[in-house]
C-alpha positions in Angstrom: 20.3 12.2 4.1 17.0 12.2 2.3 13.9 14.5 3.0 12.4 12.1 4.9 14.8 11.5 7.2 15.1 15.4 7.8 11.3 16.4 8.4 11.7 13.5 11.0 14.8 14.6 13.1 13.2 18.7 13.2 10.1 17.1 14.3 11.5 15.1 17.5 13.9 18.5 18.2 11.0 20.9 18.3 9.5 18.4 20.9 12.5 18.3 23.0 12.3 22.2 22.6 9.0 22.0 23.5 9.1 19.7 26.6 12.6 21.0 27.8 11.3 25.0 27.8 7.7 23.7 29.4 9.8 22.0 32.3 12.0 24.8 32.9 9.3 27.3 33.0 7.3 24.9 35.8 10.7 24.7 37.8 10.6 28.5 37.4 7.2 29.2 38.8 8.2 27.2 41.8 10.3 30.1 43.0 7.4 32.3 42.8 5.5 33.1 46.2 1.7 33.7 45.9 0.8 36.0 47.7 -3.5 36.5 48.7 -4.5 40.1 47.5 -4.6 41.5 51.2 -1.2 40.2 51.6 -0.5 42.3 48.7 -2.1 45.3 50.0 0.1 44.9 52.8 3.6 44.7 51.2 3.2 47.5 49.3 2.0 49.8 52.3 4.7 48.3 53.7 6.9 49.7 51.3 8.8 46.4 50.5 7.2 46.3 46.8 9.6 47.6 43.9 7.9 46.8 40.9 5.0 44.7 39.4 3.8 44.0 36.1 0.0 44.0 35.5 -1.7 41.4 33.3 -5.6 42.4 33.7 -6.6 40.9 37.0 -3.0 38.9 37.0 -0.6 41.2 38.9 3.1 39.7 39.2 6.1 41.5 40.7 9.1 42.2 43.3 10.2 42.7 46.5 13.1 44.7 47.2 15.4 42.4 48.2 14.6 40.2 44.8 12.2 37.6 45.7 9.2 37.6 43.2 5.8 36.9 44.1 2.3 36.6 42.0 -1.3 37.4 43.4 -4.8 38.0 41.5 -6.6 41.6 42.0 -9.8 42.2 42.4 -11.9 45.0 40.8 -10.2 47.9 42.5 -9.9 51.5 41.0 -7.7 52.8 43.9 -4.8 49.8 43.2 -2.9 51.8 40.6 -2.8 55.1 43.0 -1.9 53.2 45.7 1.0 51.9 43.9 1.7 55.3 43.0 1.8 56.6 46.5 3.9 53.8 47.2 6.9 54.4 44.6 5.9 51.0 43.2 7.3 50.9 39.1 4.0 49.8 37.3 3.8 48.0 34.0 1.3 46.5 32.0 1.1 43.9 29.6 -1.7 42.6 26.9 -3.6 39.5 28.3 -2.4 36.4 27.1 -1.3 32.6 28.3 2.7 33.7 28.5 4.0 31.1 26.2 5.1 31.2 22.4 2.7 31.0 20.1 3.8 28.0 18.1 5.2 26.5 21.0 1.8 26.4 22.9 0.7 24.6 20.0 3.3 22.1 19.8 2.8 21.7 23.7 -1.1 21.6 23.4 -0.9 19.4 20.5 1.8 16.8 21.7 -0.4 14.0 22.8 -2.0 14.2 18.9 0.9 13.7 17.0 2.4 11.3 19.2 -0.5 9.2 18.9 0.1 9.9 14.7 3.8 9.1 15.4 3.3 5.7 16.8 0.4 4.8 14.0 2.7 5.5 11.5 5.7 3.6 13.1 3.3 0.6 13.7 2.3 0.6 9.7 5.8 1.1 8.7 6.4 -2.2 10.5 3.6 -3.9 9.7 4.4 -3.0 5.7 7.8 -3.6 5.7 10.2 -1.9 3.0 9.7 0.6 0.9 6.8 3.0 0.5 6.0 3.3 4.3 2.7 3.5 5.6 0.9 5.0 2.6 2.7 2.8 0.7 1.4 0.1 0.4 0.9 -0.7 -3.6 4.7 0.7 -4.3 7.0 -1.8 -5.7 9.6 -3.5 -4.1 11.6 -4.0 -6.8 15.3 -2.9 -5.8 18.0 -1.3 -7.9 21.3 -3.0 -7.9 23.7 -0.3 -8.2 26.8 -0.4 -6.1 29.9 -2.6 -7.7 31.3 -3.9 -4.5 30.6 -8.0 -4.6 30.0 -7.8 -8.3 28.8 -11.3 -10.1 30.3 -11.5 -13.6 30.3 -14.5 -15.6 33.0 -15.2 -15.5 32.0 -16.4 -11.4 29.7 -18.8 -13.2 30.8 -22.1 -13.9 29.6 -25.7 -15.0 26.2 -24.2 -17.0 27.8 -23.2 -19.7 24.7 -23.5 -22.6 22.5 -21.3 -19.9 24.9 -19.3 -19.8 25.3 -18.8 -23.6 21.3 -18.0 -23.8 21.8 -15.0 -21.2 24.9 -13.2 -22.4 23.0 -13.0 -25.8 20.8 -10.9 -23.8 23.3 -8.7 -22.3 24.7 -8.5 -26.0 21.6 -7.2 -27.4 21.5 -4.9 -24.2 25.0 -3.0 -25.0 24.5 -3.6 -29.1 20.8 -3.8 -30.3 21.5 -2.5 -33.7 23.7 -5.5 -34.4 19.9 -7.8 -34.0 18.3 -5.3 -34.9 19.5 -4.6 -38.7 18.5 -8.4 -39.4 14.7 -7.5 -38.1 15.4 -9.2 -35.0 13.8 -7.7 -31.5 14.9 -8.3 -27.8 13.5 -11.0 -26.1 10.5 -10.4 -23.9 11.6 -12.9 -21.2 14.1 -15.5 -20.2 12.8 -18.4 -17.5 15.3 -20.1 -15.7 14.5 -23.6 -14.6 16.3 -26.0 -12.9 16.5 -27.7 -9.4 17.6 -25.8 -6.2 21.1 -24.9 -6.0 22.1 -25.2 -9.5 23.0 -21.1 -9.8 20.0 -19.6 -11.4 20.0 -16.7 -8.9 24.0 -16.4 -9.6 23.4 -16.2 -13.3 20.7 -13.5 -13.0 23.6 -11.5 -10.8 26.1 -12.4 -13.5 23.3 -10.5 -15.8 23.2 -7.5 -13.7 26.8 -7.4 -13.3 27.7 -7.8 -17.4 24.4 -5.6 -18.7 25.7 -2.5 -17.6 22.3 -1.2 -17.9 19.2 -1.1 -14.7 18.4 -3.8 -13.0 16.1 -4.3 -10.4 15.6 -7.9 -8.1 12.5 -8.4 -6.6 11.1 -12.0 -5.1 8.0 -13.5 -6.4 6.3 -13.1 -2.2 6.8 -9.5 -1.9 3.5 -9.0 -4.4 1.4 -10.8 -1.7 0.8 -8.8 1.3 -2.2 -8.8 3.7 -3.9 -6.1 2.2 -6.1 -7.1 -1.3 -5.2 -5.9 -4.7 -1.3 -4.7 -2.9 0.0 -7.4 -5.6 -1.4 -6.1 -9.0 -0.4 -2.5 -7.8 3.1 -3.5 -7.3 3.3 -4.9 -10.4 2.1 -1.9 -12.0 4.5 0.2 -10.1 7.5 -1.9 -10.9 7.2 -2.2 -14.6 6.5 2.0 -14.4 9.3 2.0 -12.9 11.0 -0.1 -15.5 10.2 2.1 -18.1 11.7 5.2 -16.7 14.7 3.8 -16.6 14.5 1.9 -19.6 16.3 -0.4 -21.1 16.5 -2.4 -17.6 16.3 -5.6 -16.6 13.9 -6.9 -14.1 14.2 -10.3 -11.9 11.6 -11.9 -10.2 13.2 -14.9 -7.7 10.8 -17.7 -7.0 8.3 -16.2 -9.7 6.4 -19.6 -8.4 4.8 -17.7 -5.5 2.4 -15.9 -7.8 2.9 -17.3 -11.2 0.6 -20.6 -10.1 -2.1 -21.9 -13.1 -5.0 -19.8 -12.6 -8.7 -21.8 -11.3 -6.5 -24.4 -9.7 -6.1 -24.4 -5.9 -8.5 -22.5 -3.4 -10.2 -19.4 -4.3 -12.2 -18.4 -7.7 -11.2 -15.6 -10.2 -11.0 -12.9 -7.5 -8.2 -14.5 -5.9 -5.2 -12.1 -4.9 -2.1 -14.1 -6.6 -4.6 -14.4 -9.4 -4.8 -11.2 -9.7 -0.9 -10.2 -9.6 -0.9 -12.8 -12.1 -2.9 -11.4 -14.8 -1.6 -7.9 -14.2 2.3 -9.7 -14.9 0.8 -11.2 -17.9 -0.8 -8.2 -19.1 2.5 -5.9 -18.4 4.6 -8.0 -20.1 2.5 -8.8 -23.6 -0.6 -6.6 -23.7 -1.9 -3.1 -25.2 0.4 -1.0 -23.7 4.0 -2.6 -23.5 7.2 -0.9 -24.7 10.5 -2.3 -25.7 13.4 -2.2 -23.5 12.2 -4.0 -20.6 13.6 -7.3 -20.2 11.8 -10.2 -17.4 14.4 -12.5 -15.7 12.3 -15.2 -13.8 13.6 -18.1 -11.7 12.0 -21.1 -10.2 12.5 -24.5 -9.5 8.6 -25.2 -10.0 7.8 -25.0 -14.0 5.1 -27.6 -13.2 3.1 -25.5 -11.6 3.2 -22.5 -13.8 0.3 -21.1 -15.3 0.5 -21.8 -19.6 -0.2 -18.3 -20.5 2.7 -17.0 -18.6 5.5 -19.5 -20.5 4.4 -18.7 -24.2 6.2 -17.2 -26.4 6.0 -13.0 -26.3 6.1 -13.4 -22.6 8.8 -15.7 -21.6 10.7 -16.3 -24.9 13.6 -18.3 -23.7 13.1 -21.3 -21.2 16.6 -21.6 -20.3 17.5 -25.0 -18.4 19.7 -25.1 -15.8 20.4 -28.7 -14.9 22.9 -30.1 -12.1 26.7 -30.1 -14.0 27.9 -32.8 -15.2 31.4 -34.3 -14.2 33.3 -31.6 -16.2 31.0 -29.0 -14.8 31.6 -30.0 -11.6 35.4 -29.9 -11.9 34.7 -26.1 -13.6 32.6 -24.9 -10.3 35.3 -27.0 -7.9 38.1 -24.7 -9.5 35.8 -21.7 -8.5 35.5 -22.4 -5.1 38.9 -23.3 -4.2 40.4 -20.4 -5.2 39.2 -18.9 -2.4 40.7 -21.2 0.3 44.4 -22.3 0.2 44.9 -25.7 -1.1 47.3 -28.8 -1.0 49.3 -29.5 -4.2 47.8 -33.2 -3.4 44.4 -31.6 -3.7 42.8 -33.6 -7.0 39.9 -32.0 -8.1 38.6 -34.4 -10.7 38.8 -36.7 -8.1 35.8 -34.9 -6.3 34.1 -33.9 -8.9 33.6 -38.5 -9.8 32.6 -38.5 -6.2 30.0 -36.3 -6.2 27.8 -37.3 -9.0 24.4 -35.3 -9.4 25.7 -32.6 -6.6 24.4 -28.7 -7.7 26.2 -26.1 -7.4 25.4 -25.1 -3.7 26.4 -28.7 -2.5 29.8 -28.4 -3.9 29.9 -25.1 -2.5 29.3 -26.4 1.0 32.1 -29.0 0.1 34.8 -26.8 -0.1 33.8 -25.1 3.1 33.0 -28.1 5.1 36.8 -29.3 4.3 38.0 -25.5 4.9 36.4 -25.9 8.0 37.7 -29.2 8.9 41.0 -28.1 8.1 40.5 -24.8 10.6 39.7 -27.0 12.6 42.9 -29.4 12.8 45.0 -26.2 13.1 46.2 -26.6 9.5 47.5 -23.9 7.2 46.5 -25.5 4.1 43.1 -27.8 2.5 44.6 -30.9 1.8 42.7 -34.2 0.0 41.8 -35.5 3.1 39.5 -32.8 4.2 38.0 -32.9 1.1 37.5 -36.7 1.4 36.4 -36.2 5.1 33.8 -33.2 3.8 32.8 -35.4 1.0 31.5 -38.2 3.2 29.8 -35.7 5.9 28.2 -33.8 3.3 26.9 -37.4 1.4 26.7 -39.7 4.8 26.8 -37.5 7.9 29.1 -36.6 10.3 31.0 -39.9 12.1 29.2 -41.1 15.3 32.9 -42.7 16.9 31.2 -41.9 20.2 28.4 -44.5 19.3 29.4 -47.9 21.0 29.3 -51.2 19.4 29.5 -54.3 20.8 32.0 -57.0 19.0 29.0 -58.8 17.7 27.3 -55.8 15.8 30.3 -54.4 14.6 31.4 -58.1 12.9 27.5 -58.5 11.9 28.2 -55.1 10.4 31.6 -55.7 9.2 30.0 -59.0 7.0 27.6 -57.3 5.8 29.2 -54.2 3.8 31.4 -56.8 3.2 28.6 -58.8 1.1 27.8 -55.7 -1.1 31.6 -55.2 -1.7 32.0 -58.7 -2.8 28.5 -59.4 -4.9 29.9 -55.5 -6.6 33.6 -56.2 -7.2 32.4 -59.9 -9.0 29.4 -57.6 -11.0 31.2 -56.4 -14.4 27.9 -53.8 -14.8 28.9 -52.4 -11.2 30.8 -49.3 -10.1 33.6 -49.7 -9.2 34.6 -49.1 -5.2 36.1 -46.6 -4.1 35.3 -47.4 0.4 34.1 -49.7 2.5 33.3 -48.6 6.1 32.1 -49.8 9.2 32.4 -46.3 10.9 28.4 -45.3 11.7 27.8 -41.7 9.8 24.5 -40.6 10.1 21.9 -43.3 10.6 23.8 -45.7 9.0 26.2 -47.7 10.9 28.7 -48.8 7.4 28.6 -48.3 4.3 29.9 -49.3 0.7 30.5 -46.3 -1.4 30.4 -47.0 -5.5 32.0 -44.3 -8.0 30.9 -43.8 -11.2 33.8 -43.6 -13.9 31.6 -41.2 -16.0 27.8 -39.5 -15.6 25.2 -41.7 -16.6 22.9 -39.7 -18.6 20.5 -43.8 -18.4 21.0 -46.8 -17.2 21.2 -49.7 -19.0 19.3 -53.2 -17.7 21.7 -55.1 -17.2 23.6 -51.9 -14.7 20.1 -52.1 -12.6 19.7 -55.8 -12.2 23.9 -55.5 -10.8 22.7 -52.4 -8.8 20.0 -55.1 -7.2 21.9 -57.7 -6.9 24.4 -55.4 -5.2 21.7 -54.5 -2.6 20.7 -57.5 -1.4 24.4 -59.1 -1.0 25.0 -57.6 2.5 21.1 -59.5 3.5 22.9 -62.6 2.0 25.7 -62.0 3.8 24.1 -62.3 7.1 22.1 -65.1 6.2 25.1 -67.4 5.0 27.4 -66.6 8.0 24.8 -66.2 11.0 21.8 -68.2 9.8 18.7 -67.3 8.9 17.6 -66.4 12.7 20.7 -63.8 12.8 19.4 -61.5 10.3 19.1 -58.2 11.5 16.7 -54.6 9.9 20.1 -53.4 8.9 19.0 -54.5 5.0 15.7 -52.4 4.9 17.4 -49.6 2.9 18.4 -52.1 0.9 15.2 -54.1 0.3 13.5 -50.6 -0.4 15.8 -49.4 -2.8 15.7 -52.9 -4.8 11.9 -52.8 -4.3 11.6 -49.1 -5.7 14.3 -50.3 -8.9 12.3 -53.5 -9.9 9.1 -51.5 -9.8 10.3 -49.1 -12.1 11.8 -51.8 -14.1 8.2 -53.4 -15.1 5.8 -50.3 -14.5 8.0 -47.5 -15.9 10.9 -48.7 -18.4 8.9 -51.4 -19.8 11.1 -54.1 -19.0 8.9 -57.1 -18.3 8.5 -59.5 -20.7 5.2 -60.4 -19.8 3.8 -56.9 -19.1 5.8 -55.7 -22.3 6.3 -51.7 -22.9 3.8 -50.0 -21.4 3.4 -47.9 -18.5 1.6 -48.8 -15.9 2.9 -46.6 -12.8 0.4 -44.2 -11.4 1.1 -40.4 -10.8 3.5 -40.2 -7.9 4.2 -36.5 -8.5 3.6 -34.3 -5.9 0.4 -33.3 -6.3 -0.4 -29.6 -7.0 -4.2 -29.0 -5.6 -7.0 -28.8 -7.9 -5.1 -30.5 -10.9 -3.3 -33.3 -10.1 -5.0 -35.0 -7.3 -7.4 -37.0 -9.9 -4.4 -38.0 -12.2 -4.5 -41.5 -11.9 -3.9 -44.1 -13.7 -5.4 -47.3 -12.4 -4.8 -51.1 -13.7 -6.7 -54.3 -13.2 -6.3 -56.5 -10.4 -5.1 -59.3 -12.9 -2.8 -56.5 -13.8 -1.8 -55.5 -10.6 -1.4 -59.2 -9.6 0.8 -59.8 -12.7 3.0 -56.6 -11.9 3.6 -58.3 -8.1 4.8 -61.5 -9.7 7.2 -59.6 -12.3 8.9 -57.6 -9.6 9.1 -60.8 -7.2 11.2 -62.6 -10.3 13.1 -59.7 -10.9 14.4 -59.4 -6.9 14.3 -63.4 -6.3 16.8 -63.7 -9.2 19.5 -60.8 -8.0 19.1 -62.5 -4.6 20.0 -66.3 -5.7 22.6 -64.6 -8.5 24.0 -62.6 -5.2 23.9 -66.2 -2.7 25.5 -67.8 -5.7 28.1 -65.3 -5.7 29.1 -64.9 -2.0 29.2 -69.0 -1.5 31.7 -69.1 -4.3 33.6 -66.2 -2.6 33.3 -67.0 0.9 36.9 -67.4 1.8 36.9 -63.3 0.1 33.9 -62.5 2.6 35.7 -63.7 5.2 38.6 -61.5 4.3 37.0 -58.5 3.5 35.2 -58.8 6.5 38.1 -59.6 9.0 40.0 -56.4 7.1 37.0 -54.3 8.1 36.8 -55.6 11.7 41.1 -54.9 11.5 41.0 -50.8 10.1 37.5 -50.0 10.2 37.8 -48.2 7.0 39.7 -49.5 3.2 39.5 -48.0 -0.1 39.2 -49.8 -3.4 43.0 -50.4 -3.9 43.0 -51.8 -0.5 40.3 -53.9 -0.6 41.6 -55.4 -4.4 45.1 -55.4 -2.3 43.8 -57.4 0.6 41.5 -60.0 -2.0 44.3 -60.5 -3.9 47.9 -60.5 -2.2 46.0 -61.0 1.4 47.6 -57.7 2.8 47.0 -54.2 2.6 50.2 -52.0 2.6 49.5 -49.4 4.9 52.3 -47.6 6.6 50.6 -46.4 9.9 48.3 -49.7 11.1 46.1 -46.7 12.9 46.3 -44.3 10.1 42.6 -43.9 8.5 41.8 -44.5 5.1 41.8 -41.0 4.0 45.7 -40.3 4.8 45.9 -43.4 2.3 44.8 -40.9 -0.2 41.6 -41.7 -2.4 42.0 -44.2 -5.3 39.6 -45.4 -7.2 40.0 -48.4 -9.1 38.7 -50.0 -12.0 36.1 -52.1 -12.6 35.9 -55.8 -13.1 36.5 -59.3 -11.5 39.8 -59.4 -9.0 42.8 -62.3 -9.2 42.0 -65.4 -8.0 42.5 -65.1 -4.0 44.7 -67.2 -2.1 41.9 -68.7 1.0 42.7 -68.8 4.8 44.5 -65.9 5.2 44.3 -63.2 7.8 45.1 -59.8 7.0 48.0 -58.0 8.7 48.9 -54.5 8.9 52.2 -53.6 7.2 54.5 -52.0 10.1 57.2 -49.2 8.4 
């Protein structure tokens, strides 16, 4: 228990002392008769007083059969030798107010200090954290000490080069004479970047929990408080604090709340995050630095950070830390699961092709989502089905089996996945399928789910024109089976997605032939205030005209190349479709399976695509199909 905390507790029990002793001497004087001073005169020539006790004017004594009484004499000579006369034991005593010195304080000055007691409460609260009331330009900055949920990196998985760049810092931490002999010097700074989720908090633990040395975590919003200039006095606290416990490590989360580019955004030079700014910048490279202190910084924003803060001698190292690829994935999968119990069926690369440009946190929440599920079902184990059930609520939503659909919509829907299926399994530049569902998740009511055999780093023209053409086969669909009155909305994801590619196409990857390879895309960024907002690149209306007519080609030819392809494979549409209508869900062997032998084998007709186990098959055209069949479930 800290000073602090014992000041406070023998403050509150002197004013229970207090209250508790004024209380009990007001129930005491209750029992006290007062008598008038003729009354007085009365008792004692009465002979019924035994003894008083004479305070100046203030006379207080007893009867003789115990009863105590109080009364207030007058000027009178004669009382003390009619007491006398009387047998009366007399005593005196000084004039004073009866109670304890400090306690008559306490008592008289209760009302002050509660009044103090509740300002100071009220500040703590309104302050928040350390320092208290008085505190208000004390750091926040907290020391990571204890070892119990201790990072390491060996908890890290899947950024392996970031990685690298930090445990050369914790190297040079535990061994700076091994740098330091070849004229080396620490690094002022490391900057992790990268999008949310993707572990740069984790590896700045992994730091704290491999240096072995200080380290203190603060967030980039506890230097901005209500008062003005709390920020830069923070600042200066926390690195003061960093140098008496030097070598350390200090880590600033989000360092993008106060790390903004100066004179852009509201307010001039005086501006309070300015300020905190330039103090940072000034700690960390100016007059009066000192080795041994080491800035860890994270943020997601490195746009929007201010160009004296990322140069070298501040931040030395910009350390990337990207969303894993496929065999980073399958490292941070093998992480996670060895924290739930898992199937032997369980295949891990199998998620991590499924879950192509997922961070870290998203495969996080995998694993629990199927741990969950699997709770849920009264299992004792994670098998590949609650992964593949996870999978699709994390990427698609939770199923809506409660939503009702009449027979029209769900064959309407059931034709038109089957259009994309069909247009991508006769694509060679396609992905491969791995399902086809007609089961609404989210606020779709089916879906055709591709999967990548590898990351693609780019993409290739003629894997965006298939990715079009792909998109507007389930429109097609409708159109060639219902007419062109039966077409539903159902295709405006579709439409906005090839809209969005073909743009791209001719304004950003230079891939119109007319337009040739330039740019011509204006700044669709998010725009940071008083920098971007007049970025703009603007074209002439011939231009603009000419771009109209490029993307129009481009989205006109994947639509005839996809109406060319489903009225060559109607009989398959037809198939695919009725299989859909049939088990509601089929994976890529299945639907191969069903286009090629006309029947799926399926042991349980009810049993749902996931018990079939995933599969995902390779890509390219199927066998030729046998028309006019109807798919029937395989009975065991």
């Amino acid at each position: 228990m800290n000073f602090r905390n014992i000041t406070l507790w023998v403050f509150i029990a002197l004013i229970v002392f207090g209250l508790f002793n004024l209380f009990s001497n007001t129930s005491g004087e209750r029992n006290i008769i007062d008598l008038t001073y003729s009354q007085f005169l009365d008792e004692v020539e009465a002979g019924s007083v035994k003894d008083v006790v004479i305070r100046g004017s203030n006379i207080n004594g007893a009867f003789d059969d115990g009863r105590s009484f109080k009364t207030y004499a007058a000027n009178d000579p004669t009382l003390v030798d009619r007491l006398n006369d009387r047998g009366v034991n007399i005593s005196a005593a000084p004039l004073d107010d009866g109670y304890p010195s400090l306690l008559g304080v306490l008592i008289s000055w209760f009302p002050m200090l509660l009044l103090i007691g509740v300002w100071i409460f009220f500040m703590r609260q309104m302050q928040g954290g350390r320092g208290g009331a008085m505190g208000f330009g004390r750091s926040k900055a907290k020391l990571l000490t204890e070892n119990k949920n201790k990072v390491t990196f060996n908890d890290v998985a899947g950024i392996d080069e970031a990685k690298e760049e930090l445990v050369e810092i914790v190297d040079f931490l535990k061994d700076p004479r091994k740098f330091q002999k070849l004229g080396g010097r620490i690094p002022k700074g490391a900057l992790l970047i990268g999008p949310p989720g993707t572990g740069k908090t984790l590896l700045a633990r992994a730091v704290a929990g491999e240096a072995g040395v200080p380290f203190f975590t603060i967030s980039g919003s506890d230097f901005v408080e209500m008062f003005v200039g709390v920020g830069a006095s923070r600042v200066r606290d926390m690195f003061e604090q960093g140098r008496r416990n030097s070598p350390c490590i200090i880590f600033i989360d989000e360092i993008d709340a106060v790390g903004r580019s100066r004179g852009a955004g509201l307010g001039g030079g005086n501006d309070e995050r300015e300020q905190t700014l330039n103090q940072i910048l000034v700690e960390m490279d100016g007059f009066d630095t000192q080795e041994g202190i080491i800035l860890v910084a994270a943020t997601n924003r490195p746009d929007v950070l201010d160009p004296a803060l990322l140069r070298p001698g501040r931040f030395d190292r910009q350390v990337v830390v990207p969303n894993p690829d496929i065999m980073g994935r399958e490292a941070i999968l093998k992480v996670h699961i060895k924290k739930i119990s898992v199937a032997p069926d369980v295949d891990i690369r199998t998620i991590a092709r499924g879950t192509p440009g997922f961070s870290g946190a998203d495969l996080a929440n995998i694993v629990n989502e199927s741990a969950l599920l699997a709770a849920r079902k009264n299992k004792k184990i994670v098998t590949m089905v609650d992964f593949e059930e996870a999978k699709d609520k994390v990427m698609m939503g939770s199923e809506r089996r409660s939503l009702v659909m009449s027979q029209d919509e769900k064959e309407l829907t059931a034709y038109h996945e089957g259009g994309h299926a069909i247009v991508a399994i006769n694509q060679p530049a396609s992905d491969p399928i791995h399902k086809a569902t007609i089961i609404p998740r989210g606020r779709a009511l089916g879906m055709v789910m591709r999967l990548p055999e590898r990351d693609q780093l780019s993409m290739a023209r003629e894997k965006m024109l298939a990715d079009i053409t792909v998109a507007m086969g389930g429109r097609v669909a409708e159109e060639i089976i219902f007419g062109d009155d039966k077409v539903t909305s159902g295709a405006s994801s579709d439409i906005e997605m090839a809209t969005k590619m073909a743009r791209n196409m001719v304004t950003k990857y230079g891939m119109s032939e007319k337009l040739g390879p330039l740019q011509y895309s204006e700044n669709e960024e998010e725009v940071f205030l008083g920098r971007s907002v007049q970025k703009h690149q603007n074209v002439s209306e011939d231009t603009a005209r000419l771009i109209d007519s490029e993307i129009r080609i481009i989205v006109d030819t994947c639509y005839d190349l996809a109406r060319k392809i489903l009225t060559e494979k109607i009989n398959d549409l037809h198939a695919l479709a009725k299989g859909l209508i049939e088990y509601e869900t089929l994976n890529g062997d299945e639907i191969l399976s069903l286009l090629k032998d006309g029947k799926i084998d399926r042991p349980n007709p009810e049993e749902e695509i996931n018990n079939a186990g995933p599969s995902v098959p390779k890509s390219g055209k199927p066998s030729t199909v046998v028309p006019g069949f109807k798919p029937k479930p395989q009975t065991s």
